[in-house]
N, C-alpha and C positions, 0 to 999 in steps of 0.2 A: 781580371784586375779586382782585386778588393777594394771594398767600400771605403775603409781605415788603415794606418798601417800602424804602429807605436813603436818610433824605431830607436834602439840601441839603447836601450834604458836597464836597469838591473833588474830584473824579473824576483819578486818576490810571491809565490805563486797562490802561497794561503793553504799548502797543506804542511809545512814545519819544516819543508825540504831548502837545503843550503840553497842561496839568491844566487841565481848567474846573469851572465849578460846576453840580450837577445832581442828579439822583434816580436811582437803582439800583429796578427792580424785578423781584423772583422770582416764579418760579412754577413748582413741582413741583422745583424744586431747578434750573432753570435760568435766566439772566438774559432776561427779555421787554425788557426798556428800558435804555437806560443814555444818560442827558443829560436834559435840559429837566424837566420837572413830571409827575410819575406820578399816578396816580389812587390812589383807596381801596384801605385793606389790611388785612387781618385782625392782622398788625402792624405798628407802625413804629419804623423807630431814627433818632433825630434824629442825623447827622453835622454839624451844622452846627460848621465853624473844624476840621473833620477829612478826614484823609486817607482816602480810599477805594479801595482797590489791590485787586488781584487777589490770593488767599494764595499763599505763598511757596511756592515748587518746588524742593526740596533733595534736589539728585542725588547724594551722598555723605555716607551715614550709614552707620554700622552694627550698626542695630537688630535684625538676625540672627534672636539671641535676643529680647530686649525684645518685639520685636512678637511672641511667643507667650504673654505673660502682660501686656503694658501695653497698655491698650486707648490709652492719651494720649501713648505713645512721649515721656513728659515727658524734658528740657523746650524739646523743638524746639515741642512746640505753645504753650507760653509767649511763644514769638516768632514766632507766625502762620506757623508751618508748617504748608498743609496738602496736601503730596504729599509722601511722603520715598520715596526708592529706597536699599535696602541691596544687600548683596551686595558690596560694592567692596573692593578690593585684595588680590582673590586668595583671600579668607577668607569662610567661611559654613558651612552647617551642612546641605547637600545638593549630591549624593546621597551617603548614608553607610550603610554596614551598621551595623548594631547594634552588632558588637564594636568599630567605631573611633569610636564618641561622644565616648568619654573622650578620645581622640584629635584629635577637632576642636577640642574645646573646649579642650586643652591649645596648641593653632595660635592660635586665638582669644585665649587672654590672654597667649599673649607676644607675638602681633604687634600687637592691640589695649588689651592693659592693661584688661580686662574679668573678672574675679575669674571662677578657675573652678569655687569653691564656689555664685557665684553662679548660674552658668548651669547646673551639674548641680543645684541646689535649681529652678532658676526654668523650664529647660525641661522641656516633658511632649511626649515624644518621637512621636509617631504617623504618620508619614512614615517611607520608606527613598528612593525614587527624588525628581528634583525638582518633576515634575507632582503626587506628594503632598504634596513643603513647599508647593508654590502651594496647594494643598486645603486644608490646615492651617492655613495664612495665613487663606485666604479665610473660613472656619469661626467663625476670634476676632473677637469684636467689637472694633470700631474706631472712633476718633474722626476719624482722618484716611485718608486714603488712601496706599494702600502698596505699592511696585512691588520686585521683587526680580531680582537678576542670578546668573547661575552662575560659582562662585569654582572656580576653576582648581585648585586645593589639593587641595577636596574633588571636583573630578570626575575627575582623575593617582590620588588614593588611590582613589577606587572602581573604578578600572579598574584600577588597578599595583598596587595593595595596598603592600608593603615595597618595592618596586623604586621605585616612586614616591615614596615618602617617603624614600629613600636617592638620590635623582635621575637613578637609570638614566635611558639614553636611552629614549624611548619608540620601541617596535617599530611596522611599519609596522601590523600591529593591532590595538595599543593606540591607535594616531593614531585609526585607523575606527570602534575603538571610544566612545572619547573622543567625535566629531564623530557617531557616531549619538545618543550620550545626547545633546550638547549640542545636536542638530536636536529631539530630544524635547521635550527642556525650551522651548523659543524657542516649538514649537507649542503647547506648555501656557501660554503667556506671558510666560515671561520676557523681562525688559526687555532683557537685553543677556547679558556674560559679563564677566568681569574678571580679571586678574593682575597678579602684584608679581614686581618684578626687581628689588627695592632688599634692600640690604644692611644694612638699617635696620631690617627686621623680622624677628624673629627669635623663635625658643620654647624652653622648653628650657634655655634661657640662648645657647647660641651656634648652636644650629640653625637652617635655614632652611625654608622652606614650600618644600612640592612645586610647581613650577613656576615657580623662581626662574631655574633652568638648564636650561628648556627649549629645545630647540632650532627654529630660524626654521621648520621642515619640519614641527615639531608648532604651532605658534602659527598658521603659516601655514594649515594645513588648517582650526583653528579657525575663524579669522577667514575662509575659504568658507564653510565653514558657515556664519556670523551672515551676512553677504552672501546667501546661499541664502533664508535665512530670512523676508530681507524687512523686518525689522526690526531694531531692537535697536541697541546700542552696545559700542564694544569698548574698555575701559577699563585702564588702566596705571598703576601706581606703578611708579616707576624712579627710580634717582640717579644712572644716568648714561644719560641722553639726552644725546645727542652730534650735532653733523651730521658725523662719522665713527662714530658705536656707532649709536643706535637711530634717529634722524630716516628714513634711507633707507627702511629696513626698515615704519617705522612710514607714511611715506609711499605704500610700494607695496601697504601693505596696508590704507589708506584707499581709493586709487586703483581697485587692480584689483577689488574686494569692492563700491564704492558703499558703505561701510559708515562712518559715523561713528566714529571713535579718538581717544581722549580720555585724555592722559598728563598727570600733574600737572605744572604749572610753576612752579618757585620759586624765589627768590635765596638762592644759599648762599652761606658766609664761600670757600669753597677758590678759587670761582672767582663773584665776586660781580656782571661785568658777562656772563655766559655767557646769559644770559637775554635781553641783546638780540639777540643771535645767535639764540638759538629762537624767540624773536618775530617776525624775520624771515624768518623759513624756516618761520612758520604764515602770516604774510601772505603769501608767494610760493606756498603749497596752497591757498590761498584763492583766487589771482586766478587760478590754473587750474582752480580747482572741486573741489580735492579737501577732501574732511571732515575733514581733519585739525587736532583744538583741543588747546588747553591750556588744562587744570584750573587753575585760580586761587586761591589765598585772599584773602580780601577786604581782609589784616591780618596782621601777624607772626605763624605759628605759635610761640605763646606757652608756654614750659615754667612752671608755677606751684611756686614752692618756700614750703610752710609744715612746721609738725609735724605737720599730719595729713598731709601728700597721700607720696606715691612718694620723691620726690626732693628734697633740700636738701643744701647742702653740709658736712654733718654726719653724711650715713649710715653714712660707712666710719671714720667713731671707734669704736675701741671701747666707751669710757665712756658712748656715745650707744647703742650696739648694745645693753647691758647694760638699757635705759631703753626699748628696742620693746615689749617684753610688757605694760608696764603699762597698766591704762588709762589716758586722756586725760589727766582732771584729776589724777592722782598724778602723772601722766610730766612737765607741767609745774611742777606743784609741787618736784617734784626738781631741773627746769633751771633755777628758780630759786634751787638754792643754790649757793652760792660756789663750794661743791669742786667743784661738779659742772662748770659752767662754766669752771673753768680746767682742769679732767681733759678736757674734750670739745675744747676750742679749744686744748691744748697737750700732750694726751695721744697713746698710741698710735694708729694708722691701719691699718686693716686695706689689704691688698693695694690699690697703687694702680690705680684704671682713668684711664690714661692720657686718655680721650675725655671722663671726670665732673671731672677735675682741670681740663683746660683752660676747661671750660664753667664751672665752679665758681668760677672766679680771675678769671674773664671781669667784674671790679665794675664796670667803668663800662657795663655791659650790665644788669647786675642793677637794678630800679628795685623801691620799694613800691608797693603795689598800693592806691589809692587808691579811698575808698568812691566815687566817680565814676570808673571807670580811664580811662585814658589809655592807649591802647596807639600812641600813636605821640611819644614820651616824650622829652624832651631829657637831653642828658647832665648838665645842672647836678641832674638831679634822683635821679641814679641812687648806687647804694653809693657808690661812689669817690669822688664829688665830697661826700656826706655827712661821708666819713671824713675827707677832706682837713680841711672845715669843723669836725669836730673833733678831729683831732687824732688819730684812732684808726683799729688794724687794720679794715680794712674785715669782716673775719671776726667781730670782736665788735660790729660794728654792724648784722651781718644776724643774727646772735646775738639782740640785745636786740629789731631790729623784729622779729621771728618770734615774742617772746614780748607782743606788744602783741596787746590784742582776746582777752586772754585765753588768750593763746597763740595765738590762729587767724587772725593777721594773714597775709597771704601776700606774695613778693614774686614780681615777673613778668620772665622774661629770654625776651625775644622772640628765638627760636633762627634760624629762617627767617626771609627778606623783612627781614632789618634791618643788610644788611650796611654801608649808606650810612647809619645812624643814624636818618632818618628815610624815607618811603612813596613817594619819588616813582616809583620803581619798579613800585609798585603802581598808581598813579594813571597809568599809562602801560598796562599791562596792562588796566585797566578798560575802555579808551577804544577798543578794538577787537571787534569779533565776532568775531576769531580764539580768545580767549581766551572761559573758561565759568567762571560762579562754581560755586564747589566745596568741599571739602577743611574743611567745616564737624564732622566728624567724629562727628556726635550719636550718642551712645550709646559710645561709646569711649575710651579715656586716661580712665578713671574716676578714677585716681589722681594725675594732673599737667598736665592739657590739659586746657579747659573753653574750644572757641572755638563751642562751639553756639550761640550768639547769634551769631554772624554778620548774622541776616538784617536785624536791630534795629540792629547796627552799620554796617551802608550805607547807612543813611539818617541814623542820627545821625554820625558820623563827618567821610561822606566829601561830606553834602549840606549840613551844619547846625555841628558842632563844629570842625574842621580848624583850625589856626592856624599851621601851620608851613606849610603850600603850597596851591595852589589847590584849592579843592574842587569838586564834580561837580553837576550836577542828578537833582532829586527824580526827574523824568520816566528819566533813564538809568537809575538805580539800583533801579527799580523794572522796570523792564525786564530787566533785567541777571538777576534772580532770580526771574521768572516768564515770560514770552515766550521768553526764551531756551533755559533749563532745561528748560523743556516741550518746545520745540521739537527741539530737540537729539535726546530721549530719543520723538518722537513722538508724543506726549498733546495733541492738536490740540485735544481738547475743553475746554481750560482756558488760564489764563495772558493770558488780556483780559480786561476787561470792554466784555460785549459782545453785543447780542442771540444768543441760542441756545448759548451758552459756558456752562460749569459754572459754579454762584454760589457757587465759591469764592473769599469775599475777605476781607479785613481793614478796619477802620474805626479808625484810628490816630490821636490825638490828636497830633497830632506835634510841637506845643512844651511837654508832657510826657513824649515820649519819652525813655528813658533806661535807662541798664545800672547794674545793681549790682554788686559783688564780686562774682567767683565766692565757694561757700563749699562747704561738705564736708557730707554729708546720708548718712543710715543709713538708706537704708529700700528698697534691692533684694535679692534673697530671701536666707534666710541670713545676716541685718541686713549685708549688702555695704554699702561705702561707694560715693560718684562724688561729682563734682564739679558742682555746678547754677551758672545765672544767672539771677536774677531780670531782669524787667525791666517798666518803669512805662510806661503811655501806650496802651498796645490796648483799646480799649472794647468791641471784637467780634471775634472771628474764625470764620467761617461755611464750614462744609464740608456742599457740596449745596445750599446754604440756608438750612442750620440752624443756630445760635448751638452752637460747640463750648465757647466760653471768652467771658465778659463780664467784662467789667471786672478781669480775672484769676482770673476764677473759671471752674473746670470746672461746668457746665450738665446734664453727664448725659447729654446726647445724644451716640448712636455711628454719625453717618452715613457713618463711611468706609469702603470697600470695596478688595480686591485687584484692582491695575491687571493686566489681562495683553495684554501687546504684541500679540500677534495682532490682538486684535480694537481696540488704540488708530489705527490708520489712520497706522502710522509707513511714512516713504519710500516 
């Protein structure tokens, strides 16, 4: 008798092969069956007119912190996450002496937007090297499964101390030193290593992270090391990948290592067809066998502007500045009065920042955020075209929606990936193996980004909603975030369904699938705020075999475990 059965649901298996109809059976937390009619089970979940995937594989999060006091790393597992890997873009919280805590955690929420009252309330420190955060990790119970990378930031400051955090060059042994701990680490498990060279992140206010300006001779020795290792991935935030700045460099260091390199890719406004350019020069590393991908978002990296979150175009008024302290309901109670409203929309302005102005003015980009959102949005529906219809500054018309729902309406200006108005860009990136879904950001931008649904929006979206261009299949899409992801990162034991494969899967009602509003939520430590998404349609999500989450509900059970690369049988 098996432990589980998952019966008569449409098997979608996660390697791109057409869905059929059939029975999933576990036993001891791995799949015995998958197709035709299973036998008796101590339980059963009827799928029937449901999807049955593999659970989701989300190689870019950054749960750091989180995963040492959330066993549910919510609310990735909302959306049937159940592998997440943190550590990405350069930032994390080992290896660190004692005296530089306060120090990470201040890297952390300027590069991530992760409160660092938060993190000084919410982490309990008991680790210095990274073989101890993998300990520590291991230690917390868990709902999902959790793999971690070493962030360049904090392994420059533990070996540089001030010289690294001021971006001296690294001496030749600081480089040795650096690539003995990062050999350490990789044999304790870590997944990979990662860094950020974008100009985008930043702490402090205008600071930038240790290893922003490292040089080819320090990355380079890294990247042997992960090569040495055997494992692992070597991961990049950059904004200017170039095929004259970073392709060459990122290329030879695919090549000569055998080591998987993975830089984000995305359309920006400066230069908005430069991405078919990197596309083509991942498919030309491809067809010579080098590892070289780009990170993808499934979907506009979306900025959210309400009265709770970070950013609207209201911050640098004064008469609005004078209205932060208050709580909530008084603060909109105030913006609802007359004076207050023509003081905010006609008053002083603090010091202009040239980069929040232009994003700010940007209305025919600015859309409401609708209780079903739409994040691939036409223009009749955005501020400008409203204002036009009536007659008004578009500023007093993101004024009054902000003050709808109570004041907690939001509107969404898709920053990235919307340079052409609409996705085709994306729907071109999807359609390759050169490209890896990514850049879902769970646990981060707690204040104005909320695209951690991700995994619910590739299927609703890009397989089922789409109206402005052609949409994709269930079978790709489901691929695309488990097979792939896994594969990528080495975790061979998951990401099919499939005799002797981990029974992590999801069981999705999928024409109840669907996404709510983001909305704003008090309850990380030190009542921190972030930003969640709900979402309708999961009737199961099973890690090991075990029911993490039923019908949107947490179940209690903590079967996930710390992944460590070593012993995942990567490369």
């Amino acid at each position: 008798m098996y432990d589980l059965v998952i019966r008569g649901g449409t098997l979608v298996d996660g390697s791109g092969a057409p869905a059929r109809t059939g029975d999933l059976a576990i036993q001891d937390g791995i799949i015995q069956q998958a197709g035709g009619s299973a036998g008796p089970a101590r339980r059963v979940i009827d799928a029937s007119g449901c999807l049955v995937t593999p659970g989701w594989v989300d190689i870019h999060t950054h749960y750091d912190g989180q995963a040492t006091w959330d066993p549910y790393l919510t609310p990735s597992t909302w959306h049937g996450v159940t592998t997440a890997i943190m550590g990405n873009c350069g930032v994390g919280f080992a290896p660190v002496r004692p005296q530089d805590r306060d120090w990470l955690i201040r890297v952390m929420e300027g590069v991530e937007d992760i409160p660092g009252a938060v993190l000084s309330e919410g982490i309990q420190w008991d680790w210095e090297s990274f073989p101890q955060y993998l300990d520590a990790l291991a230690r917390r119970p868990k709902a999902l499964d959790i793999g971690a990378q070493v962030p360049h930031s904090a392994l420059r400051t533990y070996v540089m101390g001030e010289r690294g955090v001021h971006h001296d060059e690294a001496t030749p042994k600081d480089i040795q030193q650096m690539c003995a701990l990062l050999g350490e680490a990789m044999r304790a498990g870590a997944l990979g290593f990662s860094t950020s060279r974008t100009f985008l992140h930043k702490y402090e206010g205008r600071k930038y992270p240790p290893g922003t300006f490292a040089t080819l001779a320090e990355i380079g020795a890294l990247g042997e090391t992960l090569g040495a290792a055997g494992h692992g991935v070597f991961q990049m935030t950059s904004n200017h990948v170039s095929m004259d700045g970073e392709i060459p460099w990122l290329r030879k260091l695919a090549r000569h290592n055998r080591l998987p390199v993975l830089f984000n890719l995305q359309q920006t406004d400066p230069e908005p067809d430069l991405w078919q350019t990197l596309l083509a020069a991942l498919e030309d590393a491809r067809a010579q066998d080098i590892p070289l991908f780009g990170g993808i978002c499934g979907r506009p990296l979306g900025l959210l502007f309400s009265w709770e979150t970070s950013l609207h175009p209201f911050i640098q008024s004064v008469a609005y500045q004078r209205l932060q302290g208050l709580p909530f309901a008084q603060r909109i109670a105030a913006l609802r009065q007359p004076d207050t409203r023509h003081a905010i929309l006609h008053g002083e302005r603090t010091l202009a920042d040239k980069n929040l102005e232009r994003m700010f003015s940007q209305f025919s980009r600015i859309y409401p955020m609708e209780a079903r959102p739409d994040y691939e949005p036409a223009e009749d529906k955005s501020v400008a075209s409203l204002a036009r219809q009536s007659g008004r500054d578009p500023l007093e018309v993101i004024y009054d929606l902000m003050l709808e729902q109570d004041g907690k309406a939001i509107l969404y200006y898709p920053s990235f990936n919307y340079s052409y108005g609409e996705l085709s860009q994306i729907h071109a990136m999807l359609q390759t193996p050169s490209t890896v879904n990514s850049l879902a950001d769970g646990g981060a931008h707690c204040g104005y980004i909320c695209d951690v649904s991700m995994p619910t929006f590739m299927l609703t979206h890009w397989t089922r909603d789409r109206r402005r261009g052609p949409r994709l299949s269930v079978e790709a899409m489901v691929r695309r975030q488990t097979l792939e992801t896994a594969r990528l990162y080495g975790l061979h034991d998951r990401g099919l369904l499939q005799p002797g494969k981990k029974a992590d899967i999801n069981v999705i009602d999928y024409a109840r699938l669907n996404l709510h509003a983001p909305r704003m939520v008090y309850d990380l430590p030190a009542g921190g705020r972030r930003l969640v998404q709900d979402a309708d349609g999961y009737v199961a999500t099973l890690v090991a075999g075990m029911p993490i989450f039923e019908h949107g509900q947490a179940t209690g059970e903590l079967p996930g475990r710390l992944l460590r690369g070593a012993a995942g049988g990567a490369r």
